[in-house]
Every structure is written in C-alpha cells, then in structure tokens.
C-alpha positions in Angstrom: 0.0 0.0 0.0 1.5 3.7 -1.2 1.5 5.5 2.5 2.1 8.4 1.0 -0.8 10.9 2.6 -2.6 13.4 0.8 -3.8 16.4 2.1 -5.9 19.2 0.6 -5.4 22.4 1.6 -2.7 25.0 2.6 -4.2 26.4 5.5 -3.7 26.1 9.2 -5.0 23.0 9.7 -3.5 21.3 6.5 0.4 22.3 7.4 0.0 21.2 10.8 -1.4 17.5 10.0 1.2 17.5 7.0 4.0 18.5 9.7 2.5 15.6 12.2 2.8 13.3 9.9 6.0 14.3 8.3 7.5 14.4 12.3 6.3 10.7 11.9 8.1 9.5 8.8 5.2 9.4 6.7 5.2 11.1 3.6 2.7 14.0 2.2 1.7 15.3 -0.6 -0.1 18.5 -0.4 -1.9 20.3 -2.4 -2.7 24.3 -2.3 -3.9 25.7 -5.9 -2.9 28.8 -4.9 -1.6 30.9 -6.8 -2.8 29.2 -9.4 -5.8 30.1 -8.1 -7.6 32.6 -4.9 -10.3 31.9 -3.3 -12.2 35.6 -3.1 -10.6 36.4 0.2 -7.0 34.8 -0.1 -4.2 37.3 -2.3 -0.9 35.6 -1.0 0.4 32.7 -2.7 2.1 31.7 0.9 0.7 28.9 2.8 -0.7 29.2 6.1 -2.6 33.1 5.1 -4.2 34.9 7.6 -7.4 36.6 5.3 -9.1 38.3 8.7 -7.4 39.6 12.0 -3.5 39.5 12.8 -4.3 38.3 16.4 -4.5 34.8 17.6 -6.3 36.1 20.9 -5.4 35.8 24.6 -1.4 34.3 25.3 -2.9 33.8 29.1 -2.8 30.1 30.0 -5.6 30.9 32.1 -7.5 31.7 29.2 -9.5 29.5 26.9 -7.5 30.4 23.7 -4.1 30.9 25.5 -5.1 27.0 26.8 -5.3 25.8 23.6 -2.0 27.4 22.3 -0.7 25.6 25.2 -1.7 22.3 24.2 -1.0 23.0 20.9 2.6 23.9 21.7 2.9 20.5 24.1 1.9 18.3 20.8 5.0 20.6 18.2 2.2 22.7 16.7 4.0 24.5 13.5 1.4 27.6 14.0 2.1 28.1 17.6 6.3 28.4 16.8 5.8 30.3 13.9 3.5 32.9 15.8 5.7 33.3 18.6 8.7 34.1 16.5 7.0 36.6 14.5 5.0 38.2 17.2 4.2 42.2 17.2 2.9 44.2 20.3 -0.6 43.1 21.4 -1.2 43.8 24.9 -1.9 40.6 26.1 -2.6 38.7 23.3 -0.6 37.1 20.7 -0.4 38.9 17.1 1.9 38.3 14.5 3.2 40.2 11.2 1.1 38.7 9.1 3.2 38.3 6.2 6.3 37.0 8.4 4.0 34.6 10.0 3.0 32.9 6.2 6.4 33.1 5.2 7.9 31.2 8.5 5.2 28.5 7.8 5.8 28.2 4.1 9.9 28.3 4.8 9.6 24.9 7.4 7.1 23.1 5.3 8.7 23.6 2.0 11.9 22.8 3.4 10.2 19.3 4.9 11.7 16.8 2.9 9.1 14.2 3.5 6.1 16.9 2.9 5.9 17.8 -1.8 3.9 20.5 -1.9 1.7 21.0 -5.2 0.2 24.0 -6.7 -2.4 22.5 -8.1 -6.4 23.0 -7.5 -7.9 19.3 -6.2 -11.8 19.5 -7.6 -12.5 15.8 -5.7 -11.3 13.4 -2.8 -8.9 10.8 -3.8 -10.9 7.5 -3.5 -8.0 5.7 -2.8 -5.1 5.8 0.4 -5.3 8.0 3.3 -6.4 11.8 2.7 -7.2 14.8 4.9 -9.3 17.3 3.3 -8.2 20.4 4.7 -9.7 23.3 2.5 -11.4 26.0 4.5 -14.4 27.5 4.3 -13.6 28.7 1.2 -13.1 25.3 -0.9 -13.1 26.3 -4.7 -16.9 25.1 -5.9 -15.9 21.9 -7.7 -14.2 20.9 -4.2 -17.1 21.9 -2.0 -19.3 20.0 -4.7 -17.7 16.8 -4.1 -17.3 16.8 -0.4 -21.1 17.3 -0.6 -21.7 14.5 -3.2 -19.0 12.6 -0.3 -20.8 13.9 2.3 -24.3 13.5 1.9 -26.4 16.9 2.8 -24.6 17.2 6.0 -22.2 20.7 4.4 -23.5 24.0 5.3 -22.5 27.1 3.1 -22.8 29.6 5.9 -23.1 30.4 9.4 -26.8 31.5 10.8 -25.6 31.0 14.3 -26.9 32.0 17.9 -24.7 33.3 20.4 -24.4 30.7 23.4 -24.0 31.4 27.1 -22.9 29.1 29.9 -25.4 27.8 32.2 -24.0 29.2 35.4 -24.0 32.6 34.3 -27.6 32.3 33.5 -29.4 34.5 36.8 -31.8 31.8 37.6 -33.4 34.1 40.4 -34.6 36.2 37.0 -35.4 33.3 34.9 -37.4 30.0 35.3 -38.1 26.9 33.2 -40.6 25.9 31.6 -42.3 24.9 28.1 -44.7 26.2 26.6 -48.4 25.0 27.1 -46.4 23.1 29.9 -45.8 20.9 26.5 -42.2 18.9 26.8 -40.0 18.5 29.9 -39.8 21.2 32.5 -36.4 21.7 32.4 -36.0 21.8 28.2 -36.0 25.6 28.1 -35.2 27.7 30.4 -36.9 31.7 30.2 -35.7 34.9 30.4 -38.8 37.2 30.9 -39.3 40.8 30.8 -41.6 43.6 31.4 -42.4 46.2 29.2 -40.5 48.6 30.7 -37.4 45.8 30.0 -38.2 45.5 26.4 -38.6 48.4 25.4 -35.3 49.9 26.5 -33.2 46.2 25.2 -35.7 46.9 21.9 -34.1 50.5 21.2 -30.8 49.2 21.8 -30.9 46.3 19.8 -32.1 48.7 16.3 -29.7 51.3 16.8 -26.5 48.7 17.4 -24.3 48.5 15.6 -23.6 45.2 12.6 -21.1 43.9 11.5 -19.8 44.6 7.9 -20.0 41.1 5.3 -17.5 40.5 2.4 -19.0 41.2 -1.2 -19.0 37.3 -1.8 -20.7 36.6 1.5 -23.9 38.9 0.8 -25.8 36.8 -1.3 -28.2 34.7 0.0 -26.6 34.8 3.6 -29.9 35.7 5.2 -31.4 33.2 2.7 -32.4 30.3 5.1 -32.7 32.5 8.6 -33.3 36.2 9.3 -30.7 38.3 11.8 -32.7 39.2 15.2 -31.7 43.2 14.3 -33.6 42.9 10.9 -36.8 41.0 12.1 -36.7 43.7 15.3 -36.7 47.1 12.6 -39.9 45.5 11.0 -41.5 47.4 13.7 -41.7 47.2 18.0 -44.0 43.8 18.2 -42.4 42.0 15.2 -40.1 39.8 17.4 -42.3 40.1 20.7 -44.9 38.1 18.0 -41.6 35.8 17.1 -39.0 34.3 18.8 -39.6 35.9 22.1 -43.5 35.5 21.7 -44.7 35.1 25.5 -47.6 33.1 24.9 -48.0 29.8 26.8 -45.8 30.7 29.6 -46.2 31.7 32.8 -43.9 33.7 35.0 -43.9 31.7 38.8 -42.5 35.3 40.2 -45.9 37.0 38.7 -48.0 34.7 38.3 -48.9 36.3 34.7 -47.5 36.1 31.2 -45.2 38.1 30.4 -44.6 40.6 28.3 -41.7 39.1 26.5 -39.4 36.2 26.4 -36.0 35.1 25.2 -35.9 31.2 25.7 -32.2 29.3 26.2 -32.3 25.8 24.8 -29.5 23.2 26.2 -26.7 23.3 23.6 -24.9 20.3 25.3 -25.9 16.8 26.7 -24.0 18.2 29.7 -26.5 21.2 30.1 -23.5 23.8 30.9 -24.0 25.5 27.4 -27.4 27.4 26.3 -28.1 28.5 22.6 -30.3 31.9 22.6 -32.5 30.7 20.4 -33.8 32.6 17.2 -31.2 35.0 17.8 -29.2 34.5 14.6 -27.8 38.1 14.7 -25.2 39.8 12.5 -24.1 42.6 15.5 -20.3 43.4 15.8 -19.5 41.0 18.8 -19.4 43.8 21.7 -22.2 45.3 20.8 -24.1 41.7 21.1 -22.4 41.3 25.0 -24.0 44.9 25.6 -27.8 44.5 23.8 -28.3 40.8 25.3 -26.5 41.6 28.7 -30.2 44.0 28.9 -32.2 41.1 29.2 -32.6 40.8 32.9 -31.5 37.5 33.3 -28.3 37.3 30.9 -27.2 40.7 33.0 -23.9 38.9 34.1 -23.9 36.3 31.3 -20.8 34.8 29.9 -20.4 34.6 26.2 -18.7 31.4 24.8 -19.4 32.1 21.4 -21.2 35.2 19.7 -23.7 34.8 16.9 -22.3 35.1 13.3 -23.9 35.2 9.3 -21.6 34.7 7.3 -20.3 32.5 4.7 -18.5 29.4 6.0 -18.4 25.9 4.5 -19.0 23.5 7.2 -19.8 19.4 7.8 -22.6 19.1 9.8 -20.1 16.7 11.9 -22.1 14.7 14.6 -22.8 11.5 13.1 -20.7 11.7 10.0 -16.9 12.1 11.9 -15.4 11.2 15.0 -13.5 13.0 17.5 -10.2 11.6 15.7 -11.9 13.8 12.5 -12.2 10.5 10.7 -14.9 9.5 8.2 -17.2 7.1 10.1 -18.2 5.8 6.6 -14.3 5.9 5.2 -11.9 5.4 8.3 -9.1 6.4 6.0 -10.7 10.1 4.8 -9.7 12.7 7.6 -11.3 16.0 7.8 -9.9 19.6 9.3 -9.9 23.2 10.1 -13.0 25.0 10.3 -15.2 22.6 7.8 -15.4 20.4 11.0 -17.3 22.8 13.0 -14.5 24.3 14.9 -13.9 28.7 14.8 -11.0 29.9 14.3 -7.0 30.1 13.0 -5.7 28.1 16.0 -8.6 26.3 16.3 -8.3 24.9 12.3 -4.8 24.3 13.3 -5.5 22.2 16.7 -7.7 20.4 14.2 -5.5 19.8 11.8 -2.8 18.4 14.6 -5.5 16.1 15.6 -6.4 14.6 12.3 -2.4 14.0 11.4 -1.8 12.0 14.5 -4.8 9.8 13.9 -3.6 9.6 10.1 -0.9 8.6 10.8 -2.2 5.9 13.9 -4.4 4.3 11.2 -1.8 3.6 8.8 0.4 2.4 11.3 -2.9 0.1 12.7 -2.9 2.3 16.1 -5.9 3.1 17.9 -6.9 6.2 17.5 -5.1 9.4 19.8 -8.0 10.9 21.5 -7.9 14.0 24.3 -9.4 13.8 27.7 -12.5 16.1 27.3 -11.1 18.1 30.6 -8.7 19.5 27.5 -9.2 22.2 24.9 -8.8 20.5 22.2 -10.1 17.5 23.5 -13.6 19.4 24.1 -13.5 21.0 20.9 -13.0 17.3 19.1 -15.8 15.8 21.3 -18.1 19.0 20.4 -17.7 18.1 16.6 -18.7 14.1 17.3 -21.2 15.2 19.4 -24.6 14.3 18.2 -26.6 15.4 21.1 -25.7 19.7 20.1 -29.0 20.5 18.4 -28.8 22.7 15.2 -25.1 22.2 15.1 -22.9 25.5 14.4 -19.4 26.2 14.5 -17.7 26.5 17.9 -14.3 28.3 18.9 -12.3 27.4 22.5 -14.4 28.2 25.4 -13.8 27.5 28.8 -17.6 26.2 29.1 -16.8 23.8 26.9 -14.9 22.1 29.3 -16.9 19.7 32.2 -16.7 22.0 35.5 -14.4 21.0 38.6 -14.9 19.0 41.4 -14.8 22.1 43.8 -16.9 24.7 43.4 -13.9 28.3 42.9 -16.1 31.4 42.6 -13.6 33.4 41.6 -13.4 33.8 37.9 -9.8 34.0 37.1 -8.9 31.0 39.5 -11.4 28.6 38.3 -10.1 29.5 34.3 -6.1 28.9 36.1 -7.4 25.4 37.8 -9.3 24.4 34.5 -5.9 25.2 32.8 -3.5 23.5 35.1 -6.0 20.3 34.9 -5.9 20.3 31.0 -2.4 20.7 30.9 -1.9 18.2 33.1 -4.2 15.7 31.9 -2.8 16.2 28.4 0.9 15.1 29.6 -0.7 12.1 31.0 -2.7 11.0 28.1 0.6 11.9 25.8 2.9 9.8 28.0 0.6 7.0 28.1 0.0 6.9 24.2 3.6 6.9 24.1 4.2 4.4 26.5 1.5 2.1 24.6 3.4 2.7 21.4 6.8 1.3 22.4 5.3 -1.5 23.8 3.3 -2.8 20.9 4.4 -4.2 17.3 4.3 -1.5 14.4 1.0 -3.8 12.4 0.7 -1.6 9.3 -2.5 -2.0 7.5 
C-alpha cells in the first residue's frame, strides 16, 4: 500500500497535519492551488494566510484560547512556533506580522523533505489511500461540490448562528423553566422574561446597534435560510415580541402572569452547561451583542462562549458523519480539518489539523486512534464536533464552558479559568505519556 498521505489544503489545519505526519516518517503530498488560483478572500500565494485579523487572541494560559496554544505547543504545533517568532505588540494577546508569519510556515514546510507540496487545484477526494481534506471555508466550488456528493447533505454554506452562554452565568433568580403550554420536559428551556419597561429599552438598543460589515461574496443569500434578530426587530416594535420571544403559553412563577416578552435558552450540550439563545441568529459586531443581550434581565452577568455570526463558511454538519479523531465514520481512512469540522477559528483549524495528522498517521500504522481527555481544549472541541446530542449544530471556537466544571466549586473567575488550565495541561501530559508508553510496547502492524 503507497503510504504516502494526501492532504488538501494550505491552510492552518492542513500544514499542521502535513508536519505531524511528516515528524512521523510518513510522507505527504499536499496540495494548495494557490496561486494558481484565490479563493475571493486569499491574495498571497504563501501557505498558512491569515485573510481576517493578525491576532491569535489571549497568550494567558488561564485563558480559553491561551489553553489551547498551550496544548498545541505541548503536541509541536508548527502555527504556535511560527507565531511566537513573529510576534508584534498586542497587549496581552498574541499577534503576529502577518506576512512574516506565512512566510515562516511556508519556509519549514517547504523545506520538509518528507512533505511535496503541489500548486495544483484538487476538484475531488482521492478514493484511494489515506487523505485529509483540509480546504477551509472557502473550498473552490468543484471541491465543496464533491465533499457534498461525499458527504451526503450534511455541508453548510454559511453560518446562521446563535450566540451561546454558559449555564451558570444564566441568573436563575430572573429566569425559570418551563415549556410552553407546559408541553415537553420542565427543564428543556429555560426563560428569560421581561416587562415592558425591560423590552422596550433592550428593543431600542438592539435597532440602533451596531452590525457587522460582510465580504462582497458573502452577501448573497446569507440571510437566505434565517433572518438576523436586528432585521426582524426594525420590522416594527412587536415583530419579534410576536416571534421568537413570543410570551404566549408561559407563565412567569414570580408574577404569576404572562409576560410581556421572552427570550428562551435551549440546552446546547448533553452536559446542560452550554445554552443557545435561540432565534437569535444576529449579525451585530460581537461587543455590541455582550451589551444589547446583557439587557435582558436574566443574561445581566452572562458569559459569552461564542457570539452569533452570518456569514459564509463551508461546514460538515459533523455529529454522526466524523469522529473526535476527524475520521470518516463511513471511510476510516478520509480525515477532515480546520474550520469545515465545526470548529472557529486560526488556532482552532490548526489544533484540528494536529488532531487529524496523529490519527492519520495511527491508522496507517494500525494504532488506535489518539484521542484527548474532554477536561482539554482541544479534547472538548474534538468531542463538540462528534457530538450528536448539540441540536442545530454551528461552528464553535475554545471556550472554557466547553470544558466539564471542577470537582470544587472556585467562585472566583480567574482562579477557576487557572485550575481548568492547570488540569488540562496536566491531563494532556498524561494522556501523551501514556500513548507513548502504549506505542513502544506494541508491534508497528501496518494495514
């Protein structure tokens, strides 16, 4: 059997699976069609091109993005090195040059001798060997056309997503559960009531905030399958009280009456620490989304661990068609990464990508797949792509509610995010040790 791995795609996740490979003796070949051909947002012909913000977010292990770096870092992420050396001044997060970083990338994977890279556009999946499609959320159309006909109807072509709080931010002493017409279980939504008062002063704030600006290729038929909460709201003062914060059918135990208006949560995990605001799809610049919800009485203190988005992004619909090793359940040996898994984000795709070129390489070598403890970042993040209990499945970045909560109850902030850290980290060395320790001790079987 050729071992030779393909991967598709130039990006953050694909170097980084190409490199875990490589660092394991298997040979890659992988393809960018660049600059043969740019996707609408790409203009550089180097690999690894940042097309949005410089800034890789928080560098504070104690962080939920400065976690994952961490992780990254422990398991020779090629992203991680790359940013550090060509860091600029960010406060406290870490930004690079964006033009130094792509050219550090492109320098150690083009100097790889086990890692070809072709310029060439791929328009299909290789039927045969091992391959890692790795293409973006930008995957020319004869690409995103076969991963569909691959795939079954489980891509997406954009983002209509719902921002999604934590559960124990939620103020309970402001909210209460119940369905409507007392019609499913008592606990499957939980409500965030107002007055009149209360709506009509979130209501004026939520028309006059401010959106966020879409890219000339991302404008048509965004809105298409969803409307944003902003437009649906300037339709006039009742349009979304008669929507999705329609009161009817509930009943406010503080009251005893209906109320005037309702934002429901809906469980976003199996665990029940995540809520999706639901029908608030919403195109708002992401502070001025913390400000206008954070006016709903109940959300007053609420932490965000993702904010809603529309916009254009090529996704898998992953629950139920990959595992948290981003294989194929159907095809084993076809690998997916970056953010068409489901995961948001440059060091996200490339945590992904890390992922999917370990367990390439363990199922060519007849390993068992390497899969995180879901006390880790990226070992949440994996499990939240697999996960078939999320309903209406979007795109997720690192959060710290992603991760299960710990035995003792820390009220401050800051320490509990430094105690979830120091548990990832060292549950990650563990797991690492072990897999290694498994490794020497059993016979290389091939397949």
């Amino acid at each position: 059997m050729n071992n030779t791995v393909t991967v598709i795609g130039g990006g953050f996740a694909g170097v980084e699976a190409a490199r875990q490979l490589s660092k394991r003796g298997i040979p890659v070949r992988l393809y960018e069609m660049k600059p043969k051909k740019f996707s609408p947002a790409h203009k550089s012909p180097a690999l690894c091109e940042l097309v949005c913000s410089n800034s890789f977010k928080a560098s504070r292990v104690g962080s939920a993005a400065g976690l994952l770096k961490a992780e990254m870092e422990r398991l020779g992420s090629v992203c991680v090195a790359a940013a550090k050396q060509t860091a600029v001044p960010a406060g406290g997060a870490l930004a690079v040059d964006r033009d130094a970083f792509s050219a550090a990338v492109t320098a150690v994977i083009e100097a790889d001798p086990l890692i070809e890279v072709v310029r060439e556009e791929m328009t299909s999946i290789p039927k045969e060997g091992v391959v890692i499609v790795a293409a973006g959320p930008l995957a020319s159309e004869a690409l995103s056309a076969d991963i569909a006909a691959t795939c079954g109807e489980s891509l997406s072509f954009y983002d209509a997503a719902a921002p999604i709080v934590t559960a124990g931010s939620v103020d309970m002493s402001r909210a209460f559960c119940q369905s409507r017409y007392e019609r499913g279980g008592e606990d499957d939504y939980v409500n965030c009531p107002m007055n009149k008062e209360e709506y009509e002063r979130f209501y004026g704030a939520l028309v006059s905030a401010e959106v966020a600006q879409l890219h000339d290729f991302e404008k048509k038929g965004v809105y298409e399958g969803c409307m944003p909460i902003e437009v649906m709201a300037k339709r006039g003062g009742d349009t979304i009280r008669f929507g999705p914060m329609k009161p009817v059918g509930l009943v406010d135990p503080r009251t005893g009456r209906r109320p005037w208006a309702v934002l429901q949560l809906r469980k976003e995990n199996a665990a029940g620490t995540l809520y999706n605001l639901v029908g608030f799809q919403t195109n708002l610049k992401f502070g001025e989304q913390k400000r206008v919800f954070s006016l709903i009485p109940a959300l007053e203190h609420a932490e965000f661990v993702r904010y809603g988005v529309m916009h254009r992004n090529s996704f898998l619909r992953s629950p139920g068609l990959l595992t948290s090793a981003f294989s194929s359940i159907r095809r084993p040996s076809l690998f997916f990464a970056g953010q068409i898994t489901g995961v948001e984000g440059y060091m996200e795709s490339a945590a992904s990508g890390i992922l999917a070129g370990i367990n390439a390489a363990a199922f060519l070598e007849g390993r068992a797949p390497f899969v995180l403890p879901g006390t880790t970042m990226l070992g949440a993040l994996s499990r939240y792509i697999a996960d078939e209990s999320v309903k209406d499945f979007q795109p997720m970045g690192a959060a710290m509610g992603l991760l299960p909560p710990l035995p003792e109850k820390i009220r401050n902030k800051q320490q509990r995010y430094e105690a979830l850290a120091k548990r990832a980290l060292e549950d990650l060395d563990r797991t690492v040790a072990a897999c290694k320790n498994r490794a020497s001790e059993e016979p290389n079987r091939g397949t």
